[in-house]
C-alpha positions in Angstrom: -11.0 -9.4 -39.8 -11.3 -12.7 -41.4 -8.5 -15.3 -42.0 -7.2 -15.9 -45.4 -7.9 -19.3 -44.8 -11.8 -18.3 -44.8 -11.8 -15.6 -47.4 -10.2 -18.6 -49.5 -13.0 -20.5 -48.5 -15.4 -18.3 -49.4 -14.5 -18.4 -52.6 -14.1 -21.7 -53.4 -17.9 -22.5 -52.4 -19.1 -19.6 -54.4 -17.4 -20.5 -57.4 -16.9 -24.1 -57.1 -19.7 -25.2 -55.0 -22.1 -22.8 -56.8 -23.6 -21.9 -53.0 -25.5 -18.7 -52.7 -24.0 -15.9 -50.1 -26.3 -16.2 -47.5 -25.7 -20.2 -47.4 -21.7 -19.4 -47.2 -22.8 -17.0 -44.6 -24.9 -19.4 -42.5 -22.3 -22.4 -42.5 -19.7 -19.9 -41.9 -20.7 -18.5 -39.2 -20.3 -15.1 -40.9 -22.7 -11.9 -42.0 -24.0 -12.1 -45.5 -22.4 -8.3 -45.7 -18.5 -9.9 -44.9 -19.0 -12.4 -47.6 -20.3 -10.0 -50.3 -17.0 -7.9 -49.2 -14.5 -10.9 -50.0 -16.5 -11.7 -52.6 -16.1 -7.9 -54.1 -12.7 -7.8 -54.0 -12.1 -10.8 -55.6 -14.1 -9.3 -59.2 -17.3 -10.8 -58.6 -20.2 -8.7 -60.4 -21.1 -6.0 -58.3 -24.2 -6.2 -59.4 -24.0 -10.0 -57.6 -23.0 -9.1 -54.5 -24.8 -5.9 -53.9 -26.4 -5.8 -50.3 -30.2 -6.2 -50.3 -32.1 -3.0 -50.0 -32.7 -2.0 -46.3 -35.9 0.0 -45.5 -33.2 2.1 -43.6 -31.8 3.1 -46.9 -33.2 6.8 -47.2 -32.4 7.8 -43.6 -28.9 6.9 -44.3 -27.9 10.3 -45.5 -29.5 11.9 -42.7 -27.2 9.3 -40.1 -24.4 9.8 -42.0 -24.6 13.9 -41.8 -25.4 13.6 -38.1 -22.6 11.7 -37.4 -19.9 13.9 -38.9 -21.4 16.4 -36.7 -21.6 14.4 -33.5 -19.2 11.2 -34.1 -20.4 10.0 -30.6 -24.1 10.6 -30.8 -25.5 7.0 -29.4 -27.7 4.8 -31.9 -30.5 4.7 -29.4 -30.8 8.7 -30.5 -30.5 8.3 -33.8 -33.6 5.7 -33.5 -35.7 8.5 -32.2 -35.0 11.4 -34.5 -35.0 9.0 -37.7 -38.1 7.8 -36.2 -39.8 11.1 -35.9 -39.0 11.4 -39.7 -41.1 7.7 -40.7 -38.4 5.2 -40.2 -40.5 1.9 -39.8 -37.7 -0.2 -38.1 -36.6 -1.6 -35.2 -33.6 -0.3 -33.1 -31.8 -3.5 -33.7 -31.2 -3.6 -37.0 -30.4 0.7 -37.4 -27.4 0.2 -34.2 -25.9 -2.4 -37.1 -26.3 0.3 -39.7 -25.0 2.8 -37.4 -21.9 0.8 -36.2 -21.1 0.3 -39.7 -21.4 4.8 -41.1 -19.8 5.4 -37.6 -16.5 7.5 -38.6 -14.1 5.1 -36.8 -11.5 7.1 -35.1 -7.6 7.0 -36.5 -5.3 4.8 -34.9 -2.8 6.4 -32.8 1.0 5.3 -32.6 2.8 5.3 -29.3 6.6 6.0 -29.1 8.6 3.8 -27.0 9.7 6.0 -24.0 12.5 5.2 -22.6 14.5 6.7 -19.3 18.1 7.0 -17.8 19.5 5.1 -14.9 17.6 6.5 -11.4 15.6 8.8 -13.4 12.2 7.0 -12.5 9.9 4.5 -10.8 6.4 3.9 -11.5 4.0 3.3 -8.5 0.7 1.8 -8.3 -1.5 -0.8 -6.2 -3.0 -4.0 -7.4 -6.0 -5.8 -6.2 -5.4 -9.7 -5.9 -9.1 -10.7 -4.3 -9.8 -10.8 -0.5 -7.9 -12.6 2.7 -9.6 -14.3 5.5 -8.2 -13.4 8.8 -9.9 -15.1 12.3 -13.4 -13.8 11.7 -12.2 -10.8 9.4 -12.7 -10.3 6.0 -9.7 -7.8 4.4 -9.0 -6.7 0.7 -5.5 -8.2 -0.1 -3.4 -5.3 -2.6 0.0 -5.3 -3.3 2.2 -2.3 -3.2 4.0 -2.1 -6.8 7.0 -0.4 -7.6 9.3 -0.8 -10.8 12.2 1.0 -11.2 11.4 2.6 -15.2 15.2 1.6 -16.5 16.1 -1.8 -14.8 12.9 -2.6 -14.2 13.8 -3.7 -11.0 10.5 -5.1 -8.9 9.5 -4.2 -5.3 6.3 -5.6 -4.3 4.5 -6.1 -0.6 1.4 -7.2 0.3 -0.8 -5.3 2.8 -4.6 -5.8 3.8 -5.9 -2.8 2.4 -5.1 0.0 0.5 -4.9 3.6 2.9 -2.8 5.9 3.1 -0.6 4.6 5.9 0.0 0.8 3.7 0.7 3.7 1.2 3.2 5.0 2.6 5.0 1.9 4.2 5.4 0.7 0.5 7.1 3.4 -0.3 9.8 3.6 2.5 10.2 0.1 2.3 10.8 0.1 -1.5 13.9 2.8 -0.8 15.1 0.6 1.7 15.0 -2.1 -0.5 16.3 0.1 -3.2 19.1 1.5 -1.6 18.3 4.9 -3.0 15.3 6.7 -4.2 14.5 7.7 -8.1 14.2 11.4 -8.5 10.4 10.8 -10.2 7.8 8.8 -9.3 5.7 8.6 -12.0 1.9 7.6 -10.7 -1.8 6.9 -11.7 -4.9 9.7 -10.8 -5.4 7.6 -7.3 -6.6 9.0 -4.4 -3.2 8.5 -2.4 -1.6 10.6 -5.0 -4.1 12.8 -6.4 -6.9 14.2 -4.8 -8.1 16.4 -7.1 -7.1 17.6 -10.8 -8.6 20.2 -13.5 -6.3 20.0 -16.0 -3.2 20.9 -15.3 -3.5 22.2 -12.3 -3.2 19.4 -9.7 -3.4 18.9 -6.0 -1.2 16.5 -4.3 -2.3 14.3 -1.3 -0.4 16.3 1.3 1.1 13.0 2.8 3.0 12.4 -0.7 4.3 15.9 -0.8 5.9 15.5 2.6 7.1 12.0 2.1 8.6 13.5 -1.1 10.0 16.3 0.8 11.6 13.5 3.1 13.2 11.3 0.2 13.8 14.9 -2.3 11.6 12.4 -5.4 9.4 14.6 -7.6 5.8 13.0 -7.6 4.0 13.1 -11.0 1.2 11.7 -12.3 0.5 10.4 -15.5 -2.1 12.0 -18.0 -6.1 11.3 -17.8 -6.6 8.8 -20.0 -2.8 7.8 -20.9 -2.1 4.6 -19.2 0.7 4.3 -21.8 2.8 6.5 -19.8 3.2 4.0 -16.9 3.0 0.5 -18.8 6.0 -0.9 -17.0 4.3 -1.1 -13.7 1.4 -2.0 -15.8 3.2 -5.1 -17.4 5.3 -5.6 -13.7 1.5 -6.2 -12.1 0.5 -8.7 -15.3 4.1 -10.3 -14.5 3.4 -10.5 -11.0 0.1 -12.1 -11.3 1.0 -14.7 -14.1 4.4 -16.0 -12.7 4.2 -15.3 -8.7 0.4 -15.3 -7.1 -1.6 -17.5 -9.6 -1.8 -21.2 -7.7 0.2 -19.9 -4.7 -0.7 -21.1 -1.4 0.6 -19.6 1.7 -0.5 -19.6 5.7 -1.2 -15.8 6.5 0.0 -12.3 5.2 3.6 -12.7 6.8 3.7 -15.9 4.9 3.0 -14.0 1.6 4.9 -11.3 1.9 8.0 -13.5 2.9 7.7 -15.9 0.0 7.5 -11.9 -2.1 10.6 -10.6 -1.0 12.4 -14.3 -2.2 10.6 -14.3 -5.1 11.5 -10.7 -6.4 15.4 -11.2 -5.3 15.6 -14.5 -7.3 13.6 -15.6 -10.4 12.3 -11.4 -11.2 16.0 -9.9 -11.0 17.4 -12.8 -12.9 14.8 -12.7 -15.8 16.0 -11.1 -19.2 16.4 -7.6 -18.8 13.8 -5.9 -21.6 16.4 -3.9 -23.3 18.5 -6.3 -24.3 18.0 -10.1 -23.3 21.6 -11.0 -23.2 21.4 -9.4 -19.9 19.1 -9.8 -16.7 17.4 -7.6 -14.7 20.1 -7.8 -12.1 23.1 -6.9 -13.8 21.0 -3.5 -15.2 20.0 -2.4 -11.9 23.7 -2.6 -10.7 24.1 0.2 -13.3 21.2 2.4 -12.2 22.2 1.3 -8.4 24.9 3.8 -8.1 23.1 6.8 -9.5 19.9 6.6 -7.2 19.6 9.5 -4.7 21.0 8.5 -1.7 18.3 7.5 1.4 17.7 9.8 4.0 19.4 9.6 7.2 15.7 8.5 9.0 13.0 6.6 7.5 9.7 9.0 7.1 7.4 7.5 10.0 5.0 5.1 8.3 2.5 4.7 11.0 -1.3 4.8 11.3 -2.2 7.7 13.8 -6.1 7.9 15.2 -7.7 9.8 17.6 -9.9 7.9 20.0 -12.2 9.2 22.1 -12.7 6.5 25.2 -16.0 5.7 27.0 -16.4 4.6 31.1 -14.6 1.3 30.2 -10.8 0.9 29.8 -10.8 0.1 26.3 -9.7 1.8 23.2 -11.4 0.7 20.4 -9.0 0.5 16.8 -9.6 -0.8 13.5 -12.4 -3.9 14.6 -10.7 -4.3 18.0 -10.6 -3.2 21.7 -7.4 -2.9 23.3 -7.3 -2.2 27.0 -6.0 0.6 28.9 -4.7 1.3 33.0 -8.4 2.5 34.2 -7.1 6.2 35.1 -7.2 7.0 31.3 -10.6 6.5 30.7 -12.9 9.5 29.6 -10.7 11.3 27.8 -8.8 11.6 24.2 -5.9 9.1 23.5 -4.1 9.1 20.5 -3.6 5.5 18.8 -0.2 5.0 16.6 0.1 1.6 14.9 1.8 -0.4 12.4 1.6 -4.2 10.9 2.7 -5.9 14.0 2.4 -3.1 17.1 -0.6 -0.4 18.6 0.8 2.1 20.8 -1.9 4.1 23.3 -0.1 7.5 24.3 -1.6 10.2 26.3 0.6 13.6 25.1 4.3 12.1 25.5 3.0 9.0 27.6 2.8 5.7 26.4 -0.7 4.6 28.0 -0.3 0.6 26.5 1.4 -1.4 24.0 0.0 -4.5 22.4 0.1 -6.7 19.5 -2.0 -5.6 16.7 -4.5 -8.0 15.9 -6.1 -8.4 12.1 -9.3 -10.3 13.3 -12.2 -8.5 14.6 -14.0 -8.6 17.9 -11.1 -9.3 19.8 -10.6 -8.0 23.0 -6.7 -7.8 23.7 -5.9 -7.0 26.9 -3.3 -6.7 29.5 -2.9 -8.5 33.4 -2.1 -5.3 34.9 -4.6 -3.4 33.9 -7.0 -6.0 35.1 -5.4 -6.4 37.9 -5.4 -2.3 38.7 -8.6 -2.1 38.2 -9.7 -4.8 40.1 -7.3 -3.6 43.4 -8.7 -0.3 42.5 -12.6 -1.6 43.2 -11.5 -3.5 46.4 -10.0 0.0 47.2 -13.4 1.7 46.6 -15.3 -0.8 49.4 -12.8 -0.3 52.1 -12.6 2.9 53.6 -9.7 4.9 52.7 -8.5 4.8 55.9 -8.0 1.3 56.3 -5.2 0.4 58.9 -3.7 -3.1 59.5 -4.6 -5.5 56.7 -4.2 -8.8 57.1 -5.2 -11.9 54.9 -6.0 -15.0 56.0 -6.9 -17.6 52.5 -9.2 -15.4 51.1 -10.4 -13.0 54.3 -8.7 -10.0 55.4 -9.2 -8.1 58.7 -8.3 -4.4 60.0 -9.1 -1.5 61.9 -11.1 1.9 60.4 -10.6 4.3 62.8 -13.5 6.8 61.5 -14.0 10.7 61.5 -14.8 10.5 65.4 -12.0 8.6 66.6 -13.5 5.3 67.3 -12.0 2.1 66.2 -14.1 -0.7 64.3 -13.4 -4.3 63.6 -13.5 -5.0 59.8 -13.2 -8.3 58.2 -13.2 -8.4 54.2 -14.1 -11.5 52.3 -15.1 -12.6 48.7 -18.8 -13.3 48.5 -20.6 -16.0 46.8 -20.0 -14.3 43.6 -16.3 -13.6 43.5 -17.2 -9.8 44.6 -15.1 -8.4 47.5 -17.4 -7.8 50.9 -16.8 -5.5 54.0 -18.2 -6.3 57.0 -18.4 -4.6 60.3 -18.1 -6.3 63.5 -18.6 -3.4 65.3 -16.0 -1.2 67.7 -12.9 -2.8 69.1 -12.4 -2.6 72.9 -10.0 0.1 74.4 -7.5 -1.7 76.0 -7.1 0.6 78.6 -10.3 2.0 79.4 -10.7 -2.4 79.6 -8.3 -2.1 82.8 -10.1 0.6 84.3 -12.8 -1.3 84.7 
């Protein structure tokens, strides 16, 4: 589509000016065929305007029949079989001819859908670029939910987009909530969807037992009808435009703090879509009171791995190793984490708790263990039957009385290498047999 502005131009050069079509064309910065069209349906002389004969001109019954049978058939095929028939072209100029018999599909109209208070959210993640932690390189998405009526925002940052970050967002946004919609409405992702012929659908088990949790009825939206969930759509657009773009913050904490003030001031006060003499606010304190009501726990949000550890009293979870007490090695330990915690259990046991770390290569560790482990090795070079220690700065004597019954002077030190050394003296004098003699 041109302006009227142009078309008006067009016809003042070709009238006034006296210029020829393709020199209105050229300075126009148009095709010759647009200004022929303007110029048609202002009376000029067909006879004027009519496009030049095209060497394509007796195939063009042949496109235009193939194309009513097959309105998708690509112009790089039609090259080929017109081409088999004599057409002397080039595939250039047919894909214009073809773009322009191409039966153009009707436009479709939308209704506005609209929903009652609590009746639905709409879920769905958003990629905003990547987020340098220590040494680590992680995808930064935001977990989107809009409540469809007030169109009340939750949004939270996480550094990646699993199933666990999945459901976080979601028990976080009924906390936030105070209450849970009775549908979420969500795209064909994989944390929703993992697979779909037709109608028939297959949930992500995860969502059906969080929905079991909270009572919500998950749904997903059509293929190919992203019309259907266009608030969270337009809430991500928003999100981008008047919270992240030129926003500067120190880590993830950071940007999820500067979030949750940012969606509790300047997105609930914003004009409320439905009628702009109201805000956001005062509309969710309508659909506030008929949200289903939270459940009496939160569903456990929690990253749960299986770890299989080696010789060395480590457990090794997402980029990191995290140390163990040295009596757990060599066997299967289950790893349960969250943003800020990892916990190392053993059946009911907890093995370790740290600090989760976000950077990579990091060894995080714990005194006792090192310490336990290093008592245990000292342990390991002096017999088990070690009697007496004593330590004197950094040497330690005793008696070993061994499987015969004789007595030996020991005296343990640290070597030139910081390694524990046991030395024997050889056998201690009997007192009494000393007196007999």
């Amino acid at each position: 589509m041109i302006s009227k502005e142009t078309e008006t131009e067009i016809v003042r050069l070709f009238h006034g000016e006296k210029w020829p079509i393709g020199t209105i064309a050229g300075q126009l910065g148009l095709h010759h065929t647009t200004v022929q069209r303007v110029l048609r349906h202002t009376g000029v002389d067909p006879k004027v305007v009519a496009p030049r004969r095209s060497m394509a001109d007796p195939f063009v019954p042949f496109i235009v029949e193939q194309l009513e049978k097959y309105p998708g058939l690509r112009a790089s095929r039609l090259f080929v079989m017109i081409k088999e028939r004599g057409y002397p072209g080039g595939p250039d100029h047919l894909r214009r001819i073809v773009s322009r018999l191409r039966p153009k599909k009707p436009a479709e109209a939308f209704q506005r859908l609209r929903t009652m208070p609590g009746e639905q959210a709409q879920v769905d993640w958003a990629h905003f670029g990547k987020l340098m932690i220590g040494r680590a390189q992680r995808p930064l998405w935001a977990f989107v939910m809009v409540l469809s009526y007030s169109r009340r925002l939750f949004l939270r940052f996480f550094p990646g987009a699993s199933m666990p970050f999945f459901v976080r967002g979601h028990v976080e946004a009924f906390a936030d909530f105070g209450g849970v919609p009775r549908v979420l409405l969500y795209d064909n992702l994989k944390s929703a969807v993992l697979e779909r012929h037709g109608d028939a659908i297959r949930f992500h088990p995860t969502l059906l037992a969080i929905s079991a949790h909270y009572r919500f009825e998950p749904r997903p939206v059509a293929v190919a009808r992203g019309n259907e969930k266009g608030r969270v759509e337009r809430a991500i657009r928003y999100i981008r435009d008047a919270f992240f773009a030129a926003r500067s913050f120190t880590d993830l904490a950071d940007l999820n703090r500067q979030a949750a003030a940012w969606t509790a001031t300047a997105a609930i006060d914003r004009p409320w879509v439905e009628d702009r003499d109201r805000t956001v606010r005062q509309a969710f304190e309508d659909e506030r009171s008929v949200l289903l009501p939270l459940a009496s726990e939160p569903f456990p949000a929690h990253e749960r791995l299986e770890v299989e550890v080696g010789k060395t009293p480590y457990v090794r979870f997402d980029l990191n190793d995290y140390s163990i007490p040295h009596d757990r090695t060599q066997r299967t330990l289950v790893v349960f984490a969250d943003l800020e915690e990892v916990r190392i259990t053993e059946g009911n046991d907890v093995v370790a708790t740290h600090p989760r770390s976000w950077d990579r290569a990091q060894q995080l560790e714990q005194s006792e263990h090192l310490e336990r482990l290093a008592e245990r090795k000292v342990n390991m070079l002096v017999p088990d039957t070690w009697t007496d220690p004593r330590r004197v700065n950094d040497v330690g004597v005793g008696r070993h009385v061994d499987v015969t019954g004789r007595t030996t002077r020991c005296d343990m030190s640290i070597d030139a290498n910081q390694q524990p050394a046991v030395v024997v003296r050889g056998p201690v004098p009997d007192p009494q047999a000393a007196a007999q003699n």
